[in-house]
C-alpha positions as CSV (number, residue, x, y, z in Angstrom):
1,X,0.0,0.0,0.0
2,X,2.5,2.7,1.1
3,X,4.4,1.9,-2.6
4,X,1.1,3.3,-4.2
5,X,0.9,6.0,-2.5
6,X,4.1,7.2,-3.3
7,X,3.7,6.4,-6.9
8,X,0.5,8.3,-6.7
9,X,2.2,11.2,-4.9
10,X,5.1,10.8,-7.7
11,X,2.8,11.4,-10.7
12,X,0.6,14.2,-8.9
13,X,3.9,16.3,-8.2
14,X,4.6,15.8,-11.7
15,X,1.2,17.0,-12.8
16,X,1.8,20.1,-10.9
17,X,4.9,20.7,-11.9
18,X,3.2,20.5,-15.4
19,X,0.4,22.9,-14.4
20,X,2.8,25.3,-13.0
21,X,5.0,25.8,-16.4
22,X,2.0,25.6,-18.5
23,X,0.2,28.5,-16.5
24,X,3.8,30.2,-16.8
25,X,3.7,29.9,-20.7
26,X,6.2,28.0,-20.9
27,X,4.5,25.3,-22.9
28,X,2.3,24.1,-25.2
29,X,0.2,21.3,-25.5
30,X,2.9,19.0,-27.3
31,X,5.7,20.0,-25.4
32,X,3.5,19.5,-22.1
33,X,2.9,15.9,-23.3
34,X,6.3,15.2,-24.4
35,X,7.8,16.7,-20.9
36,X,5.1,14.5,-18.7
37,X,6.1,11.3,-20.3
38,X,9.4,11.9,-20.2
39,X,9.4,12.8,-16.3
40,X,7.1,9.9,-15.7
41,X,10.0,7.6,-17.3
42,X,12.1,8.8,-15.5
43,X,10.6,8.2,-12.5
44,X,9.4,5.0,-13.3
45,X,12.9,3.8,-14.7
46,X,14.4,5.4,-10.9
47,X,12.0,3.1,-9.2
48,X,12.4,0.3,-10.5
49,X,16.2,0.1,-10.6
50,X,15.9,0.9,-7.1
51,X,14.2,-2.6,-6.8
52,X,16.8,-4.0,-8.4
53,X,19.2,-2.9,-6.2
């Protein structure tokens, strides 16, 4: 359980952090996509070689 929670905390930072730069103009549509899936990569690739380890 407490695993999900983080992963849910996880993605709803990175939502925010999303929210924030697009309120700031600092994105567009595409480039909003492109920037979420690549921090959630990230963060899934950082978690799960943490498992490994």
């Amino acid at each position: 359980m407490k695993g999900n929670v983080s992963k849910e905390q996880y993605v709803l930072s990175v939502i925010q952090k999303a929210y924030d730069k697009g309120q700031q103009g600092d994105m567009n549509t595409d480039k909003m996509i492109d920037w979420l899936k690549q921090e959630l990569q990230t963060g899934y690739s950082l978690t799960q070689s943490r498992k490994a380890l």
